[in-house]
RONU-569643 format. One record per residue (C-alpha): residue number from 1; residue in one letter; chain; x, y, z. Coordinates in steps of 0.001 Angstrom, whole numbers, plus 500000, padded with zeros to 6 digits. Example, Ala and Ser with C-alpha at 12.3 -4.5 7.8 and 13.67 -1.06 7.14 Angstrom:
RONU-569643
seq=1 | type=A | mol=A | c1=512300 | c2=495500 | c3=507800
seq=2 | type=S | mol=A | c1=513670 | c2=498940 | c3=507140
//
This chain:
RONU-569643
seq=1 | type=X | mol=A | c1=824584 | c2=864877 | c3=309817
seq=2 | type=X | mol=A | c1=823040 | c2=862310 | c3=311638
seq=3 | type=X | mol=A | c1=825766 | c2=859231 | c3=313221
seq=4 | type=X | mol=A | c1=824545 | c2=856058 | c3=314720
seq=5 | type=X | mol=A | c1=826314 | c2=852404 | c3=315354
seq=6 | type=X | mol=A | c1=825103 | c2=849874 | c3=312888
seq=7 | type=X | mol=A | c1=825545 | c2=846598 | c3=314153
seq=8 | type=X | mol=A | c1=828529 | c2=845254 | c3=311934
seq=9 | type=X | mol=A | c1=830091 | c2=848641 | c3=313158
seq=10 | type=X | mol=A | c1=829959 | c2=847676 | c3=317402
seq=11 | type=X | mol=A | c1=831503 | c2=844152 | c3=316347
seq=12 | type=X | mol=A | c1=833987 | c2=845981 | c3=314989
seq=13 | type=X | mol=A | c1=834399 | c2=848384 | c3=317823
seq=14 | type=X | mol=A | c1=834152 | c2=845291 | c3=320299
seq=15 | type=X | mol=A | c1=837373 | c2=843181 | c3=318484
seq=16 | type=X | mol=A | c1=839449 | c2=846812 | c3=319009
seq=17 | type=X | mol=A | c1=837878 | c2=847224 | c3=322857
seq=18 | type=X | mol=A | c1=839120 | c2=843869 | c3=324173
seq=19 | type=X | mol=A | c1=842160 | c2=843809 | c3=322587
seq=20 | type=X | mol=A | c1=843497 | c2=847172 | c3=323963
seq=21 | type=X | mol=A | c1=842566 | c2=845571 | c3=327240
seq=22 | type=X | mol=A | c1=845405 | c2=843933 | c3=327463
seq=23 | type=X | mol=A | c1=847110 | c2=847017 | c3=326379
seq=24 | type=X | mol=A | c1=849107 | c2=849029 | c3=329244
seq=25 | type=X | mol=A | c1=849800 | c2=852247 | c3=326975
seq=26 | type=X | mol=A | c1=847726 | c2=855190 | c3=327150
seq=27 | type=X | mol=A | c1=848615 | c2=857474 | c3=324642
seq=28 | type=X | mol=A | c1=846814 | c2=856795 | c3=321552
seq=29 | type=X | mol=A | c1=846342 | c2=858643 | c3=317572
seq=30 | type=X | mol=A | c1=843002 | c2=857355 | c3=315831
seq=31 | type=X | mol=A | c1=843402 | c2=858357 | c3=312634
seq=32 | type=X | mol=A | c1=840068 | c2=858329 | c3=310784
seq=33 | type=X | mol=A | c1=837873 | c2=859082 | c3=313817
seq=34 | type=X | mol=A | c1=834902 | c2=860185 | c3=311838
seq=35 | type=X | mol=A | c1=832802 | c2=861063 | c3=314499
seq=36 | type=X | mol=A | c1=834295 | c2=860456 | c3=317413
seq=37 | type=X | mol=A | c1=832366 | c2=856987 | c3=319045
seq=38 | type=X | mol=A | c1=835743 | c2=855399 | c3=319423
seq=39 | type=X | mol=A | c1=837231 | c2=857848 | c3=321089
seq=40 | type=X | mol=A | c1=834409 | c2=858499 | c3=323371
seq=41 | type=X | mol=A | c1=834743 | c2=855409 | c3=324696
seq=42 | type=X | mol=A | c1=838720 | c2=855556 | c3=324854
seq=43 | type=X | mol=A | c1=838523 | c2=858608 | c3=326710
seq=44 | type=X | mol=A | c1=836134 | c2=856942 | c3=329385
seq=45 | type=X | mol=A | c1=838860 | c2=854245 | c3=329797
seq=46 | type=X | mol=A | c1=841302 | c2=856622 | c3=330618
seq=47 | type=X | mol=A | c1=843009 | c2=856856 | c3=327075
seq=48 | type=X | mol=A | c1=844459 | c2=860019 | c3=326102
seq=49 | type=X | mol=A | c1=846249 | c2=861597 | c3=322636
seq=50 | type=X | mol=A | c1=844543 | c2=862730 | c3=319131
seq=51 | type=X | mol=A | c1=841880 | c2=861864 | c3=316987
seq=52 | type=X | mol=A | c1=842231 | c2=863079 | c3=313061
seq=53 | type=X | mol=A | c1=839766 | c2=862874 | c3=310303
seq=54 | type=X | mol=A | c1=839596 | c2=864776 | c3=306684
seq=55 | type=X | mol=A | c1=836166 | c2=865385 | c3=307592
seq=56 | type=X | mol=A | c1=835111 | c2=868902 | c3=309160
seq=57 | type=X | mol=A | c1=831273 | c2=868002 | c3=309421
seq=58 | type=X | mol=A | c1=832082 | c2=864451 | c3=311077
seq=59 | type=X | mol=A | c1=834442 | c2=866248 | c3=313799
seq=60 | type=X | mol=A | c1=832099 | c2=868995 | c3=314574
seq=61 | type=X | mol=A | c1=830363 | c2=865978 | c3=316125
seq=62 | type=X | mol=A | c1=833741 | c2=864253 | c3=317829
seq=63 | type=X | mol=A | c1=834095 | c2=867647 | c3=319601
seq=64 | type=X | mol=A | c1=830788 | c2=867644 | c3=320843
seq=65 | type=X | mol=A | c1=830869 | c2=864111 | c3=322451
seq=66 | type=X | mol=A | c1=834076 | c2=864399 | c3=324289
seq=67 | type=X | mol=A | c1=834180 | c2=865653 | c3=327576
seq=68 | type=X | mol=A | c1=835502 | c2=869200 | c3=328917
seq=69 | type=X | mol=A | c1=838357 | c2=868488 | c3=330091
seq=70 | type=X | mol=A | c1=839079 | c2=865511 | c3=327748
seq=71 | type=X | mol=A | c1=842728 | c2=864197 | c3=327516
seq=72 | type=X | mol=A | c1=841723 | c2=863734 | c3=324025
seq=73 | type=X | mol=A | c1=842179 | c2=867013 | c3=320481
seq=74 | type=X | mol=A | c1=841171 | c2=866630 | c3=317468
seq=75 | type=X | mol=A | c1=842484 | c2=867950 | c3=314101
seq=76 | type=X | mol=A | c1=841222 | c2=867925 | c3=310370
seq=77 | type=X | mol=A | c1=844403 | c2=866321 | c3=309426
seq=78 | type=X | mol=A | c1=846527 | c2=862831 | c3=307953
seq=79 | type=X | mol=A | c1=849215 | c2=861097 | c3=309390
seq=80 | type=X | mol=A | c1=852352 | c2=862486 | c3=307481
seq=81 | type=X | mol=A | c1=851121 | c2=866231 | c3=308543
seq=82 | type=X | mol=A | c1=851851 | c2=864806 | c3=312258
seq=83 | type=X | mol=A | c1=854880 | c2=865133 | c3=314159
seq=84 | type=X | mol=A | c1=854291 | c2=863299 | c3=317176
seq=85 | type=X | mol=A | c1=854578 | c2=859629 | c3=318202
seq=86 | type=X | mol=A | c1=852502 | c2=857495 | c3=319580
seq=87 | type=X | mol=A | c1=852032 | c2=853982 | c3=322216
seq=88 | type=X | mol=A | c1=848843 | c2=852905 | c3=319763
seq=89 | type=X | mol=A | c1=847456 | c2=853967 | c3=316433
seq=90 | type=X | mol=A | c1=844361 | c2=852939 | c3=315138
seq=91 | type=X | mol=A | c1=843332 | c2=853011 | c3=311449
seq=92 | type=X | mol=A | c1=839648 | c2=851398 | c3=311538
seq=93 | type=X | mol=A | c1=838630 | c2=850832 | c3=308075
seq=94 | type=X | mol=A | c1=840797 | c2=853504 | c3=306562
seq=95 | type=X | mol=A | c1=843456 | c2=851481 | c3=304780
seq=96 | type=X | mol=A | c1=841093 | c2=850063 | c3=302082
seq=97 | type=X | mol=A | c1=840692 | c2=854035 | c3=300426
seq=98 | type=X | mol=A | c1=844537 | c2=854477 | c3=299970
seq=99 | type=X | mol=A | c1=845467 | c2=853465 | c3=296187
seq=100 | type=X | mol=A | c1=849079 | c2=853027 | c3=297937
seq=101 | type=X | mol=A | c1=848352 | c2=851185 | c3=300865
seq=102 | type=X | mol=A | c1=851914 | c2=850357 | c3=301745
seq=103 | type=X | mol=A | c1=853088 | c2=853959 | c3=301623
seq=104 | type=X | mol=A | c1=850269 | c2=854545 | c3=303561
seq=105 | type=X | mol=A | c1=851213 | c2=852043 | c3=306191
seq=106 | type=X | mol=A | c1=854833 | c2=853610 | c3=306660
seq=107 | type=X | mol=A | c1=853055 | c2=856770 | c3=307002
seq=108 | type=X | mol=A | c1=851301 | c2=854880 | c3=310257
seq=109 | type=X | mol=A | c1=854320 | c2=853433 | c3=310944
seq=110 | type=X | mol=A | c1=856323 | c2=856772 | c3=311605
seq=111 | type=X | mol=A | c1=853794 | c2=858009 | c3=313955
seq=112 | type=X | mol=A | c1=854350 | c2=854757 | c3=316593
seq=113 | type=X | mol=A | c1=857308 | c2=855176 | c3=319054
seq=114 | type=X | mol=A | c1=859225 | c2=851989 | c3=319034
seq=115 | type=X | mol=A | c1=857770 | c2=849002 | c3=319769
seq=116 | type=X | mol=A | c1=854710 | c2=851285 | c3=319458
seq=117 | type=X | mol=A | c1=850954 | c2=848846 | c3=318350
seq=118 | type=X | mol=A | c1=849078 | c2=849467 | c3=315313
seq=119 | type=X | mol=A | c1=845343 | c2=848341 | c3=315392
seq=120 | type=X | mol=A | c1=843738 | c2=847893 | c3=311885
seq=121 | type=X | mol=A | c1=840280 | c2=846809 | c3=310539
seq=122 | type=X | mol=A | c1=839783 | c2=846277 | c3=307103
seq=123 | type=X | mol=A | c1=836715 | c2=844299 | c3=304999
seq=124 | type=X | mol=A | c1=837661 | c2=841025 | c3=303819
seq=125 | type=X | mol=A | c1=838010 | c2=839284 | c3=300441
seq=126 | type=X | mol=A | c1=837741 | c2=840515 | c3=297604
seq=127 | type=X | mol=A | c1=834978 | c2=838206 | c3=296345
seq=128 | type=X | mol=A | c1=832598 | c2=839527 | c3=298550
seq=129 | type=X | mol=A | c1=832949 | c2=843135 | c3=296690
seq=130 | type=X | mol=A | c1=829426 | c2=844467 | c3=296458
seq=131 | type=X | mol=A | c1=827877 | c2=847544 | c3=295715
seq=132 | type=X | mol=A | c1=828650 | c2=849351 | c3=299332
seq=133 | type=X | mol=A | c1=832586 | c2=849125 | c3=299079
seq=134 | type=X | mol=A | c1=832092 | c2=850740 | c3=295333
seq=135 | type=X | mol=A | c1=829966 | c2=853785 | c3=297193
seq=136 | type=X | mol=A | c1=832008 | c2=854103 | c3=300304
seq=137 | type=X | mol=A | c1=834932 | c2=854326 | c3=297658
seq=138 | type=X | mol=A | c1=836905 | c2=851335 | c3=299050
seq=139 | type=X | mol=A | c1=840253 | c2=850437 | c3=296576
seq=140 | type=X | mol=A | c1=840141 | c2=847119 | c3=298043
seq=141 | type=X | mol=A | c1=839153 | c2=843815 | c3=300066
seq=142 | type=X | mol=A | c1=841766 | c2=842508 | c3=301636
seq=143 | type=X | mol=A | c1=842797 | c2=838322 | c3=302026
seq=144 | type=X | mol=A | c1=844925 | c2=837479 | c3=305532
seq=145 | type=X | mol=A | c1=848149 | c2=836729 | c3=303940
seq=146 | type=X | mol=A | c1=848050 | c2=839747 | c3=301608
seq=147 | type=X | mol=A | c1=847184 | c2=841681 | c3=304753
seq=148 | type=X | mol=A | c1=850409 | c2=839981 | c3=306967
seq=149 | type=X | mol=A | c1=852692 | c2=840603 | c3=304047
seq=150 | type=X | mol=A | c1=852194 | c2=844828 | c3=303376
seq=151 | type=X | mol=A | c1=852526 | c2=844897 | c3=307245
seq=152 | type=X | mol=A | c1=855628 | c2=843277 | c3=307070
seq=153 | type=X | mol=A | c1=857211 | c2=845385 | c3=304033
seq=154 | type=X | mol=A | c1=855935 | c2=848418 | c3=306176
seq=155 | type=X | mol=A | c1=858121 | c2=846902 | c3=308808
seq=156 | type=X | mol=A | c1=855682 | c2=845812 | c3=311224
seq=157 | type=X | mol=A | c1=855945 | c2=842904 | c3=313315
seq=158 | type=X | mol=A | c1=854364 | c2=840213 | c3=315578
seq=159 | type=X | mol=A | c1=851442 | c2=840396 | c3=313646
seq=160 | type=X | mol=A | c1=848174 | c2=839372 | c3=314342
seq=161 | type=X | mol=A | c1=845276 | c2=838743 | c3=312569
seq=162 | type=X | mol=A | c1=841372 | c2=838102 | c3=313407
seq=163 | type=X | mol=A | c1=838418 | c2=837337 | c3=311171
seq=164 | type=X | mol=A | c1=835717 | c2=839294 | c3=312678
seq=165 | type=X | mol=A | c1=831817 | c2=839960 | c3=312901
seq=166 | type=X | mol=A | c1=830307 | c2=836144 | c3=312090
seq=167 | type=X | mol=A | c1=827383 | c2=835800 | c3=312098
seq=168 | type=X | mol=A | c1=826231 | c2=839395 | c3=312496
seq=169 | type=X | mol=A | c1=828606 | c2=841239 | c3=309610
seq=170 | type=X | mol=A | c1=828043 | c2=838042 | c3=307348
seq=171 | type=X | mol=A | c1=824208 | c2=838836 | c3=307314
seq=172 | type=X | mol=A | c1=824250 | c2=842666 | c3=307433
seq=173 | type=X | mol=A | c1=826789 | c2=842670 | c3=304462
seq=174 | type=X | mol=A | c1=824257 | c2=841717 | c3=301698
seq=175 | type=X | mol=A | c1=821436 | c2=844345 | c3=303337
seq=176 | type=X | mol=A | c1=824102 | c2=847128 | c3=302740
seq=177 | type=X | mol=A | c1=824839 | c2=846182 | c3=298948
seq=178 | type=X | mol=A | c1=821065 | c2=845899 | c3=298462
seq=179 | type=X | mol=A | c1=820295 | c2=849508 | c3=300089
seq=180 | type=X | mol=A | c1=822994 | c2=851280 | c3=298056
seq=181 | type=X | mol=A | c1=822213 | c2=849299 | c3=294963
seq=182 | type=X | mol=A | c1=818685 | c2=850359 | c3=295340
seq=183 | type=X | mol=A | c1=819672 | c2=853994 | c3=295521
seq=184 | type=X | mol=A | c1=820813 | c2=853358 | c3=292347
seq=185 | type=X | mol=A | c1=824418 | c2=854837 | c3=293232
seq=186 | type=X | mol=A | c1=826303 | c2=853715 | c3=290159
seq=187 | type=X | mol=A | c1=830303 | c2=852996 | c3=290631
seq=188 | type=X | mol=A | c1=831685 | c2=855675 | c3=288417
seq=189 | type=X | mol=A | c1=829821 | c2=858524 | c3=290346
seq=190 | type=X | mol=A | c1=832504 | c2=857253 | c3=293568
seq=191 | type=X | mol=A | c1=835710 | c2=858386 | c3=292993
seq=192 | type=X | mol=A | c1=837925 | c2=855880 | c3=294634
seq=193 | type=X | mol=A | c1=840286 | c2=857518 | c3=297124
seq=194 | type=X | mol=A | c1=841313 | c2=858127 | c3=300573
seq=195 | type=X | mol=A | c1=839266 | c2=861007 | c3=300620
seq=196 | type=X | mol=A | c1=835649 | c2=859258 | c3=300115
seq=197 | type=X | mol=A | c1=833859 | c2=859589 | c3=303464
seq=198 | type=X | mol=A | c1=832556 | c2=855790 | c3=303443
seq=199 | type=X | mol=A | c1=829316 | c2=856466 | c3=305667
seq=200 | type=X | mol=A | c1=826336 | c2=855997 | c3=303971
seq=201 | type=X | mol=A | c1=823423 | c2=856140 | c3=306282
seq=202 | type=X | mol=A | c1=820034 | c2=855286 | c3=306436
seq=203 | type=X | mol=A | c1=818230 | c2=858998 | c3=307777
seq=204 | type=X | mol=A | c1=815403 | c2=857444 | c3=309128
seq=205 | type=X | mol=A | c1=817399 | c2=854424 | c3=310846
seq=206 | type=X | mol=A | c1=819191 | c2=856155 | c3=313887
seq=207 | type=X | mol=A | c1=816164 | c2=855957 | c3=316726
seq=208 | type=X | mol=A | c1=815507 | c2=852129 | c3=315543
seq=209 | type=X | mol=A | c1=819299 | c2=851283 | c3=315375
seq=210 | type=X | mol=A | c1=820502 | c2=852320 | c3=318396
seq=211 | type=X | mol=A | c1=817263 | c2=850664 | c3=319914
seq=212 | type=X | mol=A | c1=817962 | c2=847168 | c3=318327
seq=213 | type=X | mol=A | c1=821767 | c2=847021 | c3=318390
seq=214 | type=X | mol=A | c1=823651 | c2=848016 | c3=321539
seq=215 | type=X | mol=A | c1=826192 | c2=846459 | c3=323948
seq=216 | type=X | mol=A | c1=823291 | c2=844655 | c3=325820
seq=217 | type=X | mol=A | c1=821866 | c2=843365 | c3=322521
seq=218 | type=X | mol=A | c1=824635 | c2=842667 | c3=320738
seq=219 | type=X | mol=A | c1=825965 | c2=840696 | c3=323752
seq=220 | type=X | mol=A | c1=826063 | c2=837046 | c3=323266
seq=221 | type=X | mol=A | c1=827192 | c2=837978 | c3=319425
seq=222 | type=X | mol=A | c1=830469 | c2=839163 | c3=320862
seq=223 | type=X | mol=A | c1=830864 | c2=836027 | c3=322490
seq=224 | type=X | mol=A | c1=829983 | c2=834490 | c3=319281
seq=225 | type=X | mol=A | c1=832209 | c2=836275 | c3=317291
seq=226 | type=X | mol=A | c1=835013 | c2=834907 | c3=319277
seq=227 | type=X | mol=A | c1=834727 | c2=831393 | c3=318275
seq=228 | type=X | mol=A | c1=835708 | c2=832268 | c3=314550
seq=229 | type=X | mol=A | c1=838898 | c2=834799 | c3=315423
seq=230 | type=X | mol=A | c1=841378 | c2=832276 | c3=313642
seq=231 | type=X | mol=A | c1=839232 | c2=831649 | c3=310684
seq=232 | type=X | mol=A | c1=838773 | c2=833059 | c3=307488
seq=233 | type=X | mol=A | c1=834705 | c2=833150 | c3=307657
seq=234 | type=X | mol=A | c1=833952 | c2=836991 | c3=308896
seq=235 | type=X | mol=A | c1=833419 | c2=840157 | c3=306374
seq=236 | type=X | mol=A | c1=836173 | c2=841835 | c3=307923
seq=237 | type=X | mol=A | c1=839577 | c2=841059 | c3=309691
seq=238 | type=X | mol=A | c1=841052 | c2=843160 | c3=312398
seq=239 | type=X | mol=A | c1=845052 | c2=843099 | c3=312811
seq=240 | type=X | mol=A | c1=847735 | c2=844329 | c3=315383
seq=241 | type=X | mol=A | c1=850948 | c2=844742 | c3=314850
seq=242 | type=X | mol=A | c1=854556 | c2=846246 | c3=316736
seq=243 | type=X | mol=A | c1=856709 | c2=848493 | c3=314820
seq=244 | type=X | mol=A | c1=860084 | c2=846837 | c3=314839
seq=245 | type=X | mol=A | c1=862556 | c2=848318 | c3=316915
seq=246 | type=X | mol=A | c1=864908 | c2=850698 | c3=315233
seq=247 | type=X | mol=A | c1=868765 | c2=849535 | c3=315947
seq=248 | type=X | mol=A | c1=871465 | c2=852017 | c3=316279
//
């Protein structure tokens, strides 16, 4: 299994990077980690806490990225088998499999202490469906005020939404629906649930990727990107929210 950052993937990662600047807690649960860039990168930054995944092959490779004596585990697990709680959990692009996306939020939800912050990326709008959310087995696109409201009724608050990745995700979108449509990978061979992996990469790609699209190249688009946070415009949206403090 061969994993390398495409470029709508590092605007992504950028939006999640700056925010947790800002962020003076530590102890973190990705869940979803796939294989394990986030978290490298956390763990640099002084982060500490759990990364989980469904996927065995993808955390073979988390393991082997993280450092000796990293402050980070990881576990082939989902939320509701966890029992501890959290400062920050991040869900990048994990919400979209879940046919109950709200239960799946609460699930999130219980893992935060109080007050605890829940990052989220999700793809945008549900007109923009293409062939690549049918093979990564997305259930949905999600619209900002659809996304506000299941936070809220998962009892989330002080919520905050971006619109991310413009220009960059906006062009790389329709490349991705052509290369899986010319694969010919027809919708009803993708089972639509929380367990569909979602990474569908190009083998040859990795070498040239990671040549073309860094942090250096990929520089002034993050600046870009910036510019069009309170818009609807970008292919995905990134949110963070507080879980509501529980009163005795």
């Amino acid at each position: 299994m061969d994993w390398y950052p495409t470029p709508s993937y590092l605007m992504k990662r950028r939006v999640i990077l700056e925010y947790l600047k800002d962020v003076d807690e530590k102890n973190i649960l990705e869940v979803g980690c796939g294989c394990g860039d986030l978290l490298h990168v956390l763990e640099r930054r002084g982060f500490t806490g759990i990364g989980i995944d469904i996927s065995k092959e993808a955390l073979v490779l988390a393991v082997a990225g993280l450092g000796s004596s990293s402050g980070f585990r990881l576990a082939c697990s989902t939320p509701d088998q966890l029992v501890e709680k959290f400062d920050v959990v991040i869900a990048s692009e994990v919400l979209e499999h879940h046919h109950d996306d709200i239960q799946f939020l609460r699930q999130l939800h219980e893992r935060l202490q109080d007050r605890g912050m829940l990052l989220l990326t999700v793809p945008a709008h549900q007109k923009q469906w293409g062939a690549n959310d049918d093979f990564c087995g997305h259930i949905r696109r999600y619209e900002r005020q659809e996304l506000i409201e299941k936070l809220q009724t998962a009892g989330f608050e002080e919520i905050k939404i971006f619109s991310y990745g413009v220009p960059v995700y906006n062009l790389m979108k329709p490349l991705y629906d052509w290369m899986i449509g010319s694969k010919n990978a027809q919708p009803e061979q993708v089972e639509k649930t929380a367990n569909s992996g979602g990474m569908w990469l190009v083998q040859w790609g990795g070498r040239i990727f990671r040549c073309l699209f860094n942090d250096i190249t990929l520089y002034p688009f993050y600046i870009l990107q910036k510019l069009f946070y309170h818009t609807d415009l970008g292919m995905g949206y990134f949110a963070a929210a507080r879980k509501k403090e529980q009163k005795l």
